[in-house]
C-alpha positions in Angstrom: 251.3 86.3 -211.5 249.2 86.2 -208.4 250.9 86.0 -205.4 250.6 83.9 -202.3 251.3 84.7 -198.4 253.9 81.9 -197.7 255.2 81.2 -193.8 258.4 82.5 -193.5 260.8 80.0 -191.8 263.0 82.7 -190.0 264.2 82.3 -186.4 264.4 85.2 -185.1 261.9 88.1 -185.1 262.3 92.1 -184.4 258.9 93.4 -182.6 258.3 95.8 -180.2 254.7 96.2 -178.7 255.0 99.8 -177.8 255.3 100.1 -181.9 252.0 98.3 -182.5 250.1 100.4 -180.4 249.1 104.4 -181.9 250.0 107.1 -180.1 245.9 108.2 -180.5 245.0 104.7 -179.2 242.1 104.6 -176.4 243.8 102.6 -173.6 247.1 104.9 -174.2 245.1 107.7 -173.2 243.6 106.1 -170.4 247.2 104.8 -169.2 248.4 108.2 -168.7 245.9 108.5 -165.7 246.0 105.5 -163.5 248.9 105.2 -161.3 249.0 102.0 -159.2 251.9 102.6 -156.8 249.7 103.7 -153.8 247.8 100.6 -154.0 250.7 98.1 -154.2 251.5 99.6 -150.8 248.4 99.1 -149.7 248.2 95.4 -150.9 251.5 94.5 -149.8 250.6 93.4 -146.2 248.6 90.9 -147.6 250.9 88.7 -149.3 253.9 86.4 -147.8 257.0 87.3 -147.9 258.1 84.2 -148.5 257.3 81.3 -151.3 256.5 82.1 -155.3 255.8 85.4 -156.6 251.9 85.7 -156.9 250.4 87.2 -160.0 250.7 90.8 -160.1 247.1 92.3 -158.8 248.0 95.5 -160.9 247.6 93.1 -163.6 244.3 91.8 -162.7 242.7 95.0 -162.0 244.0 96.0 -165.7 242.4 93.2 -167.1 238.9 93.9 -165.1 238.7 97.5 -166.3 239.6 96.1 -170.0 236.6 94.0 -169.6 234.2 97.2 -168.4 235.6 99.7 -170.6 234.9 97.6 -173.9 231.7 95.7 -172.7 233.0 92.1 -172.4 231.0 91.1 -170.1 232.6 87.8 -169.4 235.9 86.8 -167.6 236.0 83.4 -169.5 236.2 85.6 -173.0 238.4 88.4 -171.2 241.1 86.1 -171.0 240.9 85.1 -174.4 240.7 88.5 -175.5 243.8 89.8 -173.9 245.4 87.0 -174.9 245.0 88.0 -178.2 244.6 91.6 -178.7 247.9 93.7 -178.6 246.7 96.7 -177.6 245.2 95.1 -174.8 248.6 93.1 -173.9 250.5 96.3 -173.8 247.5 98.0 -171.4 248.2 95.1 -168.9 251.9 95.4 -168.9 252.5 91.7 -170.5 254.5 92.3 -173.3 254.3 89.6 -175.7 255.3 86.4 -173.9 253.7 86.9 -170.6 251.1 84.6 -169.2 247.5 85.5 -169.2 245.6 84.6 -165.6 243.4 81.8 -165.7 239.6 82.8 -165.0 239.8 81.5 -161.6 242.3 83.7 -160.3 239.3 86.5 -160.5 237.2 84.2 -157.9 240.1 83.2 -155.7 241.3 87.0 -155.4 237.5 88.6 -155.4 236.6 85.9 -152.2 240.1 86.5 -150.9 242.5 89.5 -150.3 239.9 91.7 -152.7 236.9 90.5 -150.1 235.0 93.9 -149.3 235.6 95.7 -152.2 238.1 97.9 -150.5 240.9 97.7 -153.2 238.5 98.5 -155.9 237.0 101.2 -154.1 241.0 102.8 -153.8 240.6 102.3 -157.6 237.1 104.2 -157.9 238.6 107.1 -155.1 242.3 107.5 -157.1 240.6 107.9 -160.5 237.7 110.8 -158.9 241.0 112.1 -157.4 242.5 111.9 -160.6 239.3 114.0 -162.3 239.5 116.1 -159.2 243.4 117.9 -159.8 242.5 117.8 -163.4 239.3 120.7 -162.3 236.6 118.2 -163.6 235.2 117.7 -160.3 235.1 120.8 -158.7 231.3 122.1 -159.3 229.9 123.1 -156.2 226.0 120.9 -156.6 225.4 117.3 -156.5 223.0 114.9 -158.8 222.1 111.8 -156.8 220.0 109.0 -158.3 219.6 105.0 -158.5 218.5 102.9 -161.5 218.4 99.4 -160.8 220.2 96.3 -162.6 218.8 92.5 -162.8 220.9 90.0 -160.2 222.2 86.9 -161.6 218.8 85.1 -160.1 216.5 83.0 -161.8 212.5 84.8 -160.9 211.1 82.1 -161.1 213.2 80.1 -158.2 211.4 82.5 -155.5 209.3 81.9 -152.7 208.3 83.2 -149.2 211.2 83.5 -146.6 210.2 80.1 -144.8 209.9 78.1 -147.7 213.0 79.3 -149.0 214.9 79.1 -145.3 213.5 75.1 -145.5 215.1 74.4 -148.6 218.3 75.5 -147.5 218.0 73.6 -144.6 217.6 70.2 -147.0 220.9 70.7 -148.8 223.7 69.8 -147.8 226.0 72.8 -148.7 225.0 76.6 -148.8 226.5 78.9 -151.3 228.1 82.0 -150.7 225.9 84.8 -151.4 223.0 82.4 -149.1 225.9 81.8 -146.0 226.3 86.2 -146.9 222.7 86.3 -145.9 222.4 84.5 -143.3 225.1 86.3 -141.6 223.5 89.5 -142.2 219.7 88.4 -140.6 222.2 87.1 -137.4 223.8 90.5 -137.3 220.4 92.2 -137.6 218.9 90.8 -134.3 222.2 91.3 -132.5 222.6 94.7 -133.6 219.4 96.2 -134.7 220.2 98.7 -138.4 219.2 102.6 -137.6 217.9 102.1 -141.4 214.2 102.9 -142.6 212.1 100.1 -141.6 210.1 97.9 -144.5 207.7 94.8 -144.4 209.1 91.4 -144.5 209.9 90.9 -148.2 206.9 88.4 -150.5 209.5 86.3 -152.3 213.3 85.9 -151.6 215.8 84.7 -154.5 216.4 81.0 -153.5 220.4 81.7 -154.8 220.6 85.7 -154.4 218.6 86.3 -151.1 219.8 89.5 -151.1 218.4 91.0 -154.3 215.1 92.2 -153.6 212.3 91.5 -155.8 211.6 94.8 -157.8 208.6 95.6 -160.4 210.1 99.3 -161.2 211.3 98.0 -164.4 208.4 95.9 -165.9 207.3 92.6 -164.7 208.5 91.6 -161.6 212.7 90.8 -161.2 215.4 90.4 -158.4 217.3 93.2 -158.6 220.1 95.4 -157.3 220.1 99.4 -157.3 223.2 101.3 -158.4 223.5 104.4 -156.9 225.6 107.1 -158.3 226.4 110.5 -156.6 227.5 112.7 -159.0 229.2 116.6 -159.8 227.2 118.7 -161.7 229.7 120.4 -163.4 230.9 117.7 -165.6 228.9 114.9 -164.4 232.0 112.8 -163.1 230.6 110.1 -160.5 232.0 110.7 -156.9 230.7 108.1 -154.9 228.7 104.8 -155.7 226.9 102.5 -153.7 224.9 99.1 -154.4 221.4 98.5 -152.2 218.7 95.9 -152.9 215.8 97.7 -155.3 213.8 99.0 -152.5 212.7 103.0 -152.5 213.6 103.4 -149.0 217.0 102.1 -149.4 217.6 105.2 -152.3 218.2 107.5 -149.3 220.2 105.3 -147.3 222.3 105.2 -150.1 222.6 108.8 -150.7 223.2 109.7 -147.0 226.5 106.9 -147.4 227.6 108.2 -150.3 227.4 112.1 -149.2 229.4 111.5 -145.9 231.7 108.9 -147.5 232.7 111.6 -150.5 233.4 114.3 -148.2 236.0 112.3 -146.1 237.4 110.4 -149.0 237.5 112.6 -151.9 237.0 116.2 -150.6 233.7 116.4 -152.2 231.0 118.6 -150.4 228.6 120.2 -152.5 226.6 123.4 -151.4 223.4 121.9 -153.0 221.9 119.0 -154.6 219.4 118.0 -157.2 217.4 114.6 -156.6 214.0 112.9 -158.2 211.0 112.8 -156.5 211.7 109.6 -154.7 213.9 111.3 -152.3 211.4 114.0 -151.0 211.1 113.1 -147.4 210.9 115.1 -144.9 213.7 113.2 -142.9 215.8 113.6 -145.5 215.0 117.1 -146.3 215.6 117.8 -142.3 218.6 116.2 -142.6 220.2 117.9 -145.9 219.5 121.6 -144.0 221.0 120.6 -140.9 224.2 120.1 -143.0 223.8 123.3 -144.8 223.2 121.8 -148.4 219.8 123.3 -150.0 217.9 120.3 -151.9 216.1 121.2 -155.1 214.1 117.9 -154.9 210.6 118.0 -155.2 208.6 117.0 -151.7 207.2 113.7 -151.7 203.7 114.5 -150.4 200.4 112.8 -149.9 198.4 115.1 -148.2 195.7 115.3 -150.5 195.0 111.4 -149.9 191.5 112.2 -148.1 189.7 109.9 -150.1 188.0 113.7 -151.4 187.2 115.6 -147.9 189.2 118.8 -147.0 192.7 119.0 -147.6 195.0 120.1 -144.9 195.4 123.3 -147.1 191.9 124.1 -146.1 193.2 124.4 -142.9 195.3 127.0 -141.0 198.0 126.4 -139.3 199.2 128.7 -136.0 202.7 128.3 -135.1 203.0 130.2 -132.3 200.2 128.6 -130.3 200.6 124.8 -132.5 197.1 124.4 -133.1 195.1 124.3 -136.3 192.3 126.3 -137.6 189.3 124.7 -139.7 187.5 126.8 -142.0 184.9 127.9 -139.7 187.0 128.7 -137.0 187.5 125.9 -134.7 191.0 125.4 -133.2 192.6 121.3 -133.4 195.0 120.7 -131.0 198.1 118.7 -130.7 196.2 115.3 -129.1 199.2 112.8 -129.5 203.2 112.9 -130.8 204.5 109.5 -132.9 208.1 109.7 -132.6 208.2 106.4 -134.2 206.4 107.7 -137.2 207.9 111.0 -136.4 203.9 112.5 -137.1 201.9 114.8 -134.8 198.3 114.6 -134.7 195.9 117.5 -134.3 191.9 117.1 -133.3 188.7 119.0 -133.2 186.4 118.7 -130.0 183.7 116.3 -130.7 181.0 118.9 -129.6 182.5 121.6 -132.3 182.5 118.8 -135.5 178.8 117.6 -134.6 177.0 120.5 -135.9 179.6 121.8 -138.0 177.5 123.1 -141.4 181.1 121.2 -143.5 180.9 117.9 -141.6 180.2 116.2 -144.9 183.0 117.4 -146.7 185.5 117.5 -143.9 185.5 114.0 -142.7 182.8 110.8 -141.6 184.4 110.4 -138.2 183.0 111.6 -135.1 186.1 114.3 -135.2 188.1 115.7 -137.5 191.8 114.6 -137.5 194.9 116.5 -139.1 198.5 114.7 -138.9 201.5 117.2 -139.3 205.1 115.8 -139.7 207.6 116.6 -137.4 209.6 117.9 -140.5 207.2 119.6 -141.8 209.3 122.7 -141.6 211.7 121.3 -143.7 209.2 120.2 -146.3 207.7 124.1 -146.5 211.6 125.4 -147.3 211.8 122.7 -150.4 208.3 124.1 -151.1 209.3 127.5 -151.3 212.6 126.5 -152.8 210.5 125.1 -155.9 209.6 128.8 -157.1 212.6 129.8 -157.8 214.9 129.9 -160.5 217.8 128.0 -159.4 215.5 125.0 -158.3 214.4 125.0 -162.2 218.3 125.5 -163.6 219.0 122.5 -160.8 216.1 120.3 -162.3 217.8 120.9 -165.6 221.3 119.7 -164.9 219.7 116.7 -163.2 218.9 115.0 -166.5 222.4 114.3 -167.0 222.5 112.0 -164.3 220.3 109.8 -166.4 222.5 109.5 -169.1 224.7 107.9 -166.9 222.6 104.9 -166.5 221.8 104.9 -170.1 226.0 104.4 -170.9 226.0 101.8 -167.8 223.6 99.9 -169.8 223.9 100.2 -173.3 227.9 100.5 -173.8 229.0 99.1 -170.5 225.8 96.1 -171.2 225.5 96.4 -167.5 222.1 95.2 -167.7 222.4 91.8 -165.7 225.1 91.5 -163.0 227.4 88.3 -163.2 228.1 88.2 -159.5 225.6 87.2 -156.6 225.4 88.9 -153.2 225.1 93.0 -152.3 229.5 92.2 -152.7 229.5 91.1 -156.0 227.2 94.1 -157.0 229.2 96.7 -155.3 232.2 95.0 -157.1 231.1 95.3 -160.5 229.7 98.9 -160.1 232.6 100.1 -158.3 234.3 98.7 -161.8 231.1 100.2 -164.2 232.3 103.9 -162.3 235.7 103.8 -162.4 235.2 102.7 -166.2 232.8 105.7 -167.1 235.0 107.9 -165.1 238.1 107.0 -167.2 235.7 107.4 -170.1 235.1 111.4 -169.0 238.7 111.4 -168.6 239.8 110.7 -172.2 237.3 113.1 -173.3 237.4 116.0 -171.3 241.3 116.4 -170.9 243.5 116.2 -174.2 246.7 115.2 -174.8 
């Protein structure tokens, strides 16, 4: 006879949740390694002492790294997810009766006692700290890099800055990420940043001014850059760090995130290995005043002479900081740019004008030669390129890249949901602490 699955009318029910979820299961593994006791203290100042009991923010910051450790991407199907899944219920401490947080809780918290990203960042630094007594953190070099995700603009609602600035000026309310802009250009003129200067941008986001408007990844997007700093040992992430998706604000990251590591997390690495992109001398000079050798290569352009003499050609004399040309003629130091940070070098008029290499050397009445004032540094990262340990360094960097390619394939971190340079930091503060967790379960058995 076939049978049939009936309701059963009984009253009373025997479950535990703890029984319904394996021993082997993922989140159970990841449990054993979070511990929010440090933060409730830290939280605890800013509730009231007084009134109804708020929902617990250990259960919200469960439920946001459910979302990025299995890809749901969106708060409204979070919900409904933990809701539902078991596994997930017993992860965020709910048992089987407790209520799940409406989606607006998220917003209310993330624009109110989470504003900053401070408390997420305690999450980010506890887990690295976490990776750190458990020896997976302890390698002595450093991978830095930036790959850059789409904001949650539209590209084709763009314009210049005052066409933009006088259609905010037409409505009638500004949103948040616009009023977070605003603010910042204010704080600019008031307090000028020590940051590399850039042109004015071409187009601004009309809803995410401060995404910048990127063509690294095909045709032109706003964008924001995550920047990860990284061990090479077993590639766990130590600092992170969102910027708009502009070149010069790679290093500014990288600087941040190399001072914030070593006072947060301990983490002060004897080298590091970078791309191409953060080959400056500035940045070189500024690596070997703080005793960590870069294996980057050195961003040059001194062959841009539009196909006259190098600067190779010519020879340079430390001791008396001049140059010699090929036949023999000494440039000397005519002007210093500290602006620019470039020193330029000239040839007398009378030695140029019947020299038998004008043609090749240059169409000007004189020959100039400009020599940065880190120059110095740029020859050691030069030198440092011949060796073996600057090839073994090159190496290991690859697996910085991998990093990005988990972000956005299993973490689908390919579009950020929240607007403003907050939001991104928010969400890959939450991508890190997700992929560190992920290294975690991997690297350190039960």
């Amino acid at each position: 006879m076939m049978g049939r699955v009936q309701e059963q009318g009984q009253l009373f029910f025997r479950f535990r949740l703890d029984d319904h979820v394996p021993e082997g299961h993922f989140l159970r593994q990841v449990d054993r390694f979070l511990d929010f006791k440090p933060l409730r203290d830290e939280l605890a100042p800013l509730y009231s002492r007084i009134g109804r009991p708020s929902i617990d923010p250990e259960l919200m910051i469960r439920m946001l790294l459910i979302g990025y450790l299995y890809g749901i991407r969106s708060e409204t199907r979070l919900c409904d997810e933990v809701h539902l899944n078991l596994a997930y219920r017993w992860f965020c401490r709910l048992g089987l009766e407790g209520q799940v947080p409406e989606r607006s809780t998220f917003s209310k918290n993330r624009h109110g006692r989470f504003a900053g990203g401070d408390i997420l960042r305690r999450v980010f630094e506890t887990v690295v700290e976490v990776c750190t007594d458990h020896g997976l953190a302890g390698g002595t070099g450093a991978l830095a890099d930036g790959s850059p995700v789409h904001a949650d603009a539209n590209r084709d609602r763009r314009d210049t800055p005052d066409a933009i600035q006088a259609t905010w000026d037409e409505k009638e309310t500004i949103a948040r990420p616009v009023q977070a802009y605003l603010d910042d250009l204010e704080a600019a003129v008031a307090y000028p940043p020590d940051g590399p200067k850039h042109k004015p941008p071409k187009y601004i986001s009309e809803t995410d001014p401060q995404a910048a408007w990127s063509l690294k990844d095909g045709p032109g997007r706003f964008s924001y850059e995550v920047n990860y700093l990284a061990d090479d040992l077993h590639v766990i992430i130590v600092d992170v760090e969102a910027t708009p998706a502009r070149l010069s604000q790679e290093i500014v990251a990288a600087k941040e995130m190399l001072e914030r590591s070593a006072d947060a997390v301990g983490f002060v690495p004897e080298d590091i290995a970078a791309d191409k992109s953060y080959g400056t001398g500035p940045f070189l000079s500024w690596l070997f005043d703080r005793e960590v050798t870069p294996y980057i290569p050195v961003l040059d352009r001194k062959a841009q002479t539009f196909g006259k003499l190098t600067r190779d050609a010519f020879e340079y004399d430390a001791d008396k900081d001049v140059y010699i040309c090929p036949e023999g003629h000494p440039l000397s130091l005519a002007r210093i740019d500290t602006k620019t940070r470039v020193k330029r070098y000239t040839a007398r008029k009378s030695a140029c004008q019947d020299c038998p290499l004008r043609d090749q050397c240059t169409d000007a009445p004189f020959r100039t030669v400009v020599r940065l004032m880190d120059e110095e540094a740029r020859q050691k990262a030069r030198d440092l390129a011949e060796t073996d340990a600057f090839q073994t360094a090159r190496a290991r960097r690859k697996k910085i890249e991998m990093l990005f390619a988990h972000l956005k394939r299993w973490l689908k971190l390919t579009r950020l949901r929240l607007r403003g340079l907050s939001g991104a930091n928010e969400e890959f503060l939450l991508a890190a602490t997700a992929q560190n967790l992920k290294r975690l379960v991997k690297l350190v058995p039960i």
